[in-house]
N, C-alpha and C positions, 0 to 999 in steps of 0.2 A: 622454194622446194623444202617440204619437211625432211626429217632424218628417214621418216618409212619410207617417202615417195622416194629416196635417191638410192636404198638399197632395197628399193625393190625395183628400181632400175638395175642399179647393177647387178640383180642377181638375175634378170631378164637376159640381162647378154653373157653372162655364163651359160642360162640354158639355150642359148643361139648356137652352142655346139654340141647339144644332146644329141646321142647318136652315132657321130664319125669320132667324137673325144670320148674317150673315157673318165670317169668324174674327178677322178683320181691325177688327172693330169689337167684339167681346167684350171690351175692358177698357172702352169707355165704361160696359157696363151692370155688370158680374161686381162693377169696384173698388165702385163708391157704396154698391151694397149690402152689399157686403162691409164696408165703414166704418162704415155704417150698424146691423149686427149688431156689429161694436166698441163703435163709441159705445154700444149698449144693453146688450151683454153687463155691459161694466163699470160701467154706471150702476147696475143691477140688482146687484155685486158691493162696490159701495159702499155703496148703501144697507142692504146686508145688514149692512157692517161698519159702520156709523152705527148701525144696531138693538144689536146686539150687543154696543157699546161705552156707549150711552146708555140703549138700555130706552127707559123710559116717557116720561123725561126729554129724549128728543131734541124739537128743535123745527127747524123752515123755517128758522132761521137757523143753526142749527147743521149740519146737512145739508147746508148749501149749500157747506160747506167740504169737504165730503167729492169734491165734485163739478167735476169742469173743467171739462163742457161742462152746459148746460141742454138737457132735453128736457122739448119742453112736454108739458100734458094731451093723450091720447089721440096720441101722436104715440112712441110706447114702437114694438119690434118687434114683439112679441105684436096690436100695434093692427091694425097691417098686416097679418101672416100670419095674423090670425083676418076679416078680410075677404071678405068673398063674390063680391063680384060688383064692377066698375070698381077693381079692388086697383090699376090704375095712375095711377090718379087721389088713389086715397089715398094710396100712396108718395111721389106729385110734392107734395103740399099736406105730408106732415108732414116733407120732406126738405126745403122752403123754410121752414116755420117753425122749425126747427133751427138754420136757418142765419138766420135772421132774430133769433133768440133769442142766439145767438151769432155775436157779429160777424165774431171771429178766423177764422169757419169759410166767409168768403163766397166763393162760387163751387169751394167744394169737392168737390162733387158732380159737377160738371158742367152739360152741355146737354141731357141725353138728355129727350127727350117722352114720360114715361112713361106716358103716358096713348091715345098713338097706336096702338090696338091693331091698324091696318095696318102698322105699324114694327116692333113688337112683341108679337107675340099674348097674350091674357090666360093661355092654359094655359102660355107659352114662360117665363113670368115668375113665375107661381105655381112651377112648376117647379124655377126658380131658389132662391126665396124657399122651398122646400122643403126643396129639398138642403140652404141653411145654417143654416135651422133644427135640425136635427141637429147643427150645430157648435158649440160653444161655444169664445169667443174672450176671455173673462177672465183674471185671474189663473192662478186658480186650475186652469185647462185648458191654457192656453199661453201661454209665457215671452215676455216683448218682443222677446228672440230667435227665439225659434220664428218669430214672427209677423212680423219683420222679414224672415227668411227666407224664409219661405213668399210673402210680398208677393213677394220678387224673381225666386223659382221662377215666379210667375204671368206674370209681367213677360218673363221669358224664352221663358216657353210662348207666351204673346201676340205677344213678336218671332218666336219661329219659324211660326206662323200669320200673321202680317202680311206676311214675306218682306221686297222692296225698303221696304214700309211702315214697318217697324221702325225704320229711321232717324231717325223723326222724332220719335222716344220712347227709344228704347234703346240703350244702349254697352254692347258685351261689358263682362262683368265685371272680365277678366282684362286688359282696356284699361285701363280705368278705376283698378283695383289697381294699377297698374305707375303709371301717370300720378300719382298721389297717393301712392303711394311717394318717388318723386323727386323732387316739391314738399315732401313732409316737415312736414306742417302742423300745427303745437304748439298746445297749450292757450292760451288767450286769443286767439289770432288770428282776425281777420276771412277769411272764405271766398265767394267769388262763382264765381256760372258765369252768365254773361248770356246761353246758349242750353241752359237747366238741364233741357228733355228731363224724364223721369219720375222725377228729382232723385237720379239713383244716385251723380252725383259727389259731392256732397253728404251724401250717406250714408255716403260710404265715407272720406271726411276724418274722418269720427264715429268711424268702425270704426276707422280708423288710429291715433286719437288715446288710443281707447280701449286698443288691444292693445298699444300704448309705455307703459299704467299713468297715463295726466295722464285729466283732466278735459272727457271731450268738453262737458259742459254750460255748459264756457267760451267753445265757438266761437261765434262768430257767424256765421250761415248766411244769404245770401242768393242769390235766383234770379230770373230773368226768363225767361218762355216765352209763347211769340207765341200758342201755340193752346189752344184752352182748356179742351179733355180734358184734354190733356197738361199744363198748368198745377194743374188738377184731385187729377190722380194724383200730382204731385211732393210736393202739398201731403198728401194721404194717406201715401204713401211715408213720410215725416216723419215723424209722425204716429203710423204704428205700430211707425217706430221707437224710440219710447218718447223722443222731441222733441217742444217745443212752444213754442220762442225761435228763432224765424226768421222770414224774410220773403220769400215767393213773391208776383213780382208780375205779371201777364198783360201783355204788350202786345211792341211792337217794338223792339228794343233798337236799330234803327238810325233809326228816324222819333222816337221816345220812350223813351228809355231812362226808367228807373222807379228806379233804384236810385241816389239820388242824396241831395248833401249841400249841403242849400239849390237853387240857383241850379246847380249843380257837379257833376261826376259828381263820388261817393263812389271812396272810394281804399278799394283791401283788400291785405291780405297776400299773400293766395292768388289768381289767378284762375283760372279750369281752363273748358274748355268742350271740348265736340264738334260742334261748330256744324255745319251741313247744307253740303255743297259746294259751290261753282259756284255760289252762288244769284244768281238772276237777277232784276234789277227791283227790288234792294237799296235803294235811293234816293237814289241816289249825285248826283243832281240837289240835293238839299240838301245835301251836305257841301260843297260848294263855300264856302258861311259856315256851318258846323256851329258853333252857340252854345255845343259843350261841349268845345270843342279837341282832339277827336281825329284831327283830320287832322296827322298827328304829320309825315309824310314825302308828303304829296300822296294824292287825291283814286283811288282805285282802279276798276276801268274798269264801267262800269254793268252791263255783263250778267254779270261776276264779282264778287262781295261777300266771297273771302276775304281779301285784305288788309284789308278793313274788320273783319271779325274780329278782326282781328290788331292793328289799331289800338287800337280801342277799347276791347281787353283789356289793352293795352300802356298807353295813359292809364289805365286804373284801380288800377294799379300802384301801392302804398305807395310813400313815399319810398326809406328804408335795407331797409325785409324783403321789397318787394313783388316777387312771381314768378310767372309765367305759366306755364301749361301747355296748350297747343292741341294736338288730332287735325288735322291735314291732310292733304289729297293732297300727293303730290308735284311735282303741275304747280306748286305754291308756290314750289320749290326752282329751276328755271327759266325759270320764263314772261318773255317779254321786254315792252316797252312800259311800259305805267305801272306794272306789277306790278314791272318790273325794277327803273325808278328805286325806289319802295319797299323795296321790298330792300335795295340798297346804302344806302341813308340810314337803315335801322333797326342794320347792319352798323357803318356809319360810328361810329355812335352808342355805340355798344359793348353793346348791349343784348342780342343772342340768343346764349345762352349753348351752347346745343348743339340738335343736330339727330340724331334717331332713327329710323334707317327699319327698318320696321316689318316681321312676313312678309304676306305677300298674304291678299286671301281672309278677313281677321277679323270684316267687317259682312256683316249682312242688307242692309245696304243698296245695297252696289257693292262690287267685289270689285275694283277698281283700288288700288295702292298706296297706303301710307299712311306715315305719317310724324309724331312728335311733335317739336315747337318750341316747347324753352325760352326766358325770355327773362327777366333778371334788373336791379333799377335797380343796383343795386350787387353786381359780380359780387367773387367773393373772387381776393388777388392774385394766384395762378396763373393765374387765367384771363383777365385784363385783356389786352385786344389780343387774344383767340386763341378757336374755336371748336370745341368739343366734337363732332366726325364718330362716328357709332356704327350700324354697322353689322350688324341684330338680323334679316334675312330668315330665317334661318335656324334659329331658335329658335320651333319651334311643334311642334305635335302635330297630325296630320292627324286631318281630321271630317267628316263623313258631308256638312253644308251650307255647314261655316264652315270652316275655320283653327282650331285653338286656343292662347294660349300658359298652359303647366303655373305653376304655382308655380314651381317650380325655374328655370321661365325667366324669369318675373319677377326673381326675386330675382338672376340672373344678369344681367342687361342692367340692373340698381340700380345691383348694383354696379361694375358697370362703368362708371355715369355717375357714379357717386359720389368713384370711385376715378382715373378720368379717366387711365389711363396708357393708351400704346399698347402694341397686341396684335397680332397677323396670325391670327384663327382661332382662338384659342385658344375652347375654351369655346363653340363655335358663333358667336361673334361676332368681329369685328373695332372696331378704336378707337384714333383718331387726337385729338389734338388740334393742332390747325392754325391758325398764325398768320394774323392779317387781310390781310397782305401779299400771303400764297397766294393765298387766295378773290379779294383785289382782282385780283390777277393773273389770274386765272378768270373776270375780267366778272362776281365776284359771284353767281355760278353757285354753287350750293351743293347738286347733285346729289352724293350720298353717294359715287358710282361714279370721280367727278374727286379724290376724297381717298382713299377705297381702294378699290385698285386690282386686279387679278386680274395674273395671270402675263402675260395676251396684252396688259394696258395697256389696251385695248379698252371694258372696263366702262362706263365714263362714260358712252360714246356711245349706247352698247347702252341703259344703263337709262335715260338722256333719251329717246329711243327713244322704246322701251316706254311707260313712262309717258306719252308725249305721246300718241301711239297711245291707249291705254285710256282716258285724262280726254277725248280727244277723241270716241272711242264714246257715252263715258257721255254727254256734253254733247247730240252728236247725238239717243240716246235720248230727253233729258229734251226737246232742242228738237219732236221729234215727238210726241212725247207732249202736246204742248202746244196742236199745230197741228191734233192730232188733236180735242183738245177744245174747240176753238174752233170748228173746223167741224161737231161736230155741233150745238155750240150753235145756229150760226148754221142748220142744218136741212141739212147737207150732208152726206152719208153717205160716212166716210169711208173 
């Protein structure tokens, strides 16, 4: 099977529930069973190669080495697709004893009630369970690439059906690739993303580490994610990326962080995230005595949670290796009040090594600018005192819903942080590095536009502007959209 014929399988059996699903919710059902036809494809592909190597000779304990995961009696895929009648009730009983069977594998599945066949009709699921019957997802049919692939092909297709939804799951790819380019993240090193989304940063530290020739199966991978489809699918994602040494753990990385060492958040090499914007109702009421010492520079203002982002990725920083990588907006780059003090006290610190604005337009999620913010415990001597300005708008390929950037642009805006001289344009980009003296002089203002500048001088203004303009749209959106649901709840038609 080539890579087109197997996802354009699988995205046959996602549209097996156009219709009673909404598109928007096709990866709750589409991933599990799709996992689900994994785990049995290969179970079945193991035990073939247990027969064939042992004969008569094999036994229950020898087999059992052949096998990662356990699947119990009558709980195979054939169990379920030869089913007649309540198949959703059969699926939900042998996808909990799988998982009850194997521990590693808890809450892998997800929430969905398969059983609810007002949620999901029995022909809408049989359907399902048809189309990937036809598929086979072993060795022997398709490669841990293929199928790595295909997961993220589904993943993509799922963000462009999701729309503004998408965010809560998905980062372009070509984010993602650029951002763990420039982190650069070596064999043995520890990896976090404590808003790990359907764990593509994470996968792609794999990829990276893979395609430099080292040892992805040295990394250590872990993840926090608040929701618990999306917790679900990260762990999947993994999974059939031919992984099975990490640690995905569900909950709130700002009420309960999970990924910790004793008493202590855990320190990693890497941190990387794309955390959700603006968020609001963060709980910013406990950090005031936060027991894990992330309020590194003060207490960030309650209805905005990205400096706490930003915190709490900055305390889990290695001593000598450890380095951040954050997606933000760029109201980050100027908001004034506690977000300012912030700033200047992360600035003061020597810690944020560069700043990269980004072209417009690259999420399903909000189409306001964007921006990555490196931030290093120990930066190297050129850069001590001085701030990496890299200005990358202009480095994309236009797209039908999104933004896109090429390879070619990746690899351009790399090297440009890598190599850190200044430019004017060259290359679609520009790049300053700029002393702390400036920015202080700037009120620590770190809009890209205040460091490079256009012929009329003007920039700065323009793109503070802009930006405060847009994150203030969005803001308004999300605050209506809120108020909106609130009064229907309460029976008011809004």
């Amino acid at each position: 099977m080539t890579q087109r014929q197997l996802e354009s399988a699988l995205w046959s059996a996602a549209n097996a529930l156009r219709g009673p699903v909404d598109p928007g919710d096709y990866k709750a059902y589409v991933f599990p069973v799709m996992f689900f036809k994994w785990i049995s494809d290969n179970w079945d592909y193991q035990h073939a190669q247990a027969v064939k190597e042992f004969g008569e000779n094999l036994t229950e304990e020898i087999e059992a080495d052949y096998h990662p995961f356990v699947i119990p009696d009558a709980c195979h895929w054939h169990d379920v697709h030869e089913t007649s009648i309540n198949v959703g009730a059969k699926l939900a009983t042998c996808l909990q004893r799988i998982q009850q069977a194997n521990p590693e594998l808890a809450g892998v599945f997800g929430d969905v009630n398969w059983a609810n066949k007002d949620r999901l009709p029995e022909s809408a699921l049989v359907a399902l369970l048809d189309t990937f019957h036809s598929v086979r997802l072993d060795p022997d049919s398709v490669s841990g690439d293929m199928l790595g692939a295909a997961y993220e092909y589904l993943l993509r297709e799922f963000a462009e059906a999701s729309g503004k939804k998408a965010g809560e799951f998905f980062t372009p790819r070509h984010v993602v690739h650029l951002l763990v380019r420039i982190l650069d993240p070596q064999p043995g090193e520890s990896i976090a993303d404590p808003a790990c989304g359907s764990g593509g940063m994470l996968v792609e530290t794999v990829n990276a580490v893979r395609n430099a020739g080292g040892d992805p199966r040295t990394l250590r991978l872990h993840g926090q994610e608040v929701n618990l489809t999306t917790a679900a699918i990260a762990k999947m994602n993994l999974y059939l990326h031919g992984l099975d040494d990490f640690k995905i753990v569900r909950g709130d990385t700002f009420r309960e962080p999970k990924l910790l060492d004793g008493a202590a958040l855990r320190k990693f090499d890497v941190v990387i995230a794309n955390p959700p914007f603006s968020l609001q109702n963060w709980g910013a009421e406990a950090w005031t005595k936060d027991p894990y010492s992330r309020v590194i520079c003060g207490v960030p203002p309650a209805k905005n949670g990205d400096y706490a982002w930003i915190q709490h990725m900055v305390a889990t920083m290695a001593g000598q290796t450890g380095r951040v990588g954050v997606v933000m907006s760029h109201g980050v780059l100027f908001r004034g009040g506690k977000e300012a003090a912030i700033r200047e006290c992360l600035i003061s610190k020597d810690l944020l090594e560069a700043v990269i604005g980004l072209p417009g337009n690259l999420f399903y999620s909000t189409a306001i600018p964007v921006c990555l913010l490196i931030f290093r415990n120990a930066k190297s001597q050129d850069r001590k005192g001085k701030v990496l300005f890299i200005d990358a708008s202009a480095r994309y390929q236009a797209s039908r819903n999104q933004n896109t950037m090429s390879e070619h642009d990746v690899e351009v805006i790399d090297a440009a942080y890598k190599k850190g001289v200044d430019t004017d344009g060259a290359a679609g980009l520009s790049v300053r590095l700029v002393d702390v003296t400036e920015v202080q002089a700037n009120g620590y203002d770190l809009s890209v536009g205040r460091y490079i500048k256009t012929e009329s001088g003007a920039e700065a203004n323009v793109e503070a502007a802009i930006a405060a303009y847009r994150e203030a749209r969005h803001q308004l959106t999300a605050m209506d959209m809120t108020l909106e649901t609130k009064l229907k709840a309460a029976g008011f038609d809004a």
